[in-house]
C-alpha positions, 0 to 999 in steps of 0.5 A: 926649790932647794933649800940650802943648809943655812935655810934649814938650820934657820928654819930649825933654830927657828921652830926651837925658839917658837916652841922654847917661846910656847913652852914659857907662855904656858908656864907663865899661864899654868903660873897665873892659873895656880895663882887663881885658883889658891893652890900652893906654886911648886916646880912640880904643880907648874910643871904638871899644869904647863905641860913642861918639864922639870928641867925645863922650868930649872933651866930657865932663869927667869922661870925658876927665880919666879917659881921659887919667889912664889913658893916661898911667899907661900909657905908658912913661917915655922915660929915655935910657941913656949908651948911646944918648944916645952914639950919638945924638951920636956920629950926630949929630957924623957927620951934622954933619960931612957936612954941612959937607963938602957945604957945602964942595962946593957952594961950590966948585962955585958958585966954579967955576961963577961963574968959568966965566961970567965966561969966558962974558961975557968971550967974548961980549964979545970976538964983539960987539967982532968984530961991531962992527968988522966993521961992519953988513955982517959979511962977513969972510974965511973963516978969521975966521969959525971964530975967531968961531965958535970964540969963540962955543962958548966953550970948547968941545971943538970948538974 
């Protein structure tokens, strides 16, 4: 009793068809039975019931076009009442304006910071000109040096 290479692959293409044939029927039935009960027809609610795959539903035509003729039968048309389009603008106006406050204030805000670094570089430039004309050895009086340092805070509240 030997089977011949042919056989075989007969037999195998066979059983694919049996079990690709199977796999359609249980679809079909989880279909029907998700129909019934009212539930809501997705890829995923078929597949979890059939017993398939995801990509087995995707796949084939007949399946997939009947899944998605389904699903969309079943969601609900979005249709915005007045109502909601005028909260939506009336939040979308409030939100708008808040950002164009805030945007206001970070421009403030970096106006105020630049000004403050042109004071910084200013003071800087002030201690190197000291420290030029101090010379190398920088020894100067007493009361010169807390001006220095005084500078060197830069406008600090020690100062």
């Amino acid at each position: 009793m030997t089977t011949t290479r042919s056989q075989r692959t007969a037999a195998l293409a066979a059983a694919a068809k049996a079990k690709s044939q199977a796999k359609t029927n249980a679809a079909e039935q989880a279909i029907r039975k998700l129909i019934k009960k009212g539930e809501p027809i997705t890829f995923q609610a078929v597949q979890r019931e059939a017993g398939v795959s995801h990509a087995f539903l995707y796949s084939h035509p007949e399946l997939r076009g009947r899944v998605e003729q389904l699903r969309a039968r079943n969601q609900p048309h979005r249709v915005s009442s007045p109502a909601s389009q005028t909260s939506e603008s009336t939040l979308v106006l409030a939100l708008s304006t808040q950002i164009t406050e805030m945007k206001k204030r970070h421009r403030d805000e970096i106006q105020a910071l630049r000004a403050a670094l042109e004071q910084a570089h200013g003071g800087n430039l002030d201690l190197r000109r000291e420290l030029a004309r101090r010379g190398p050895a920088g020894e100067a009086p007493a009361a010169a040096t807390t001006t220095v340092e005084c500078h060197a805070v830069a406008m600090s509240s020690k100062c």
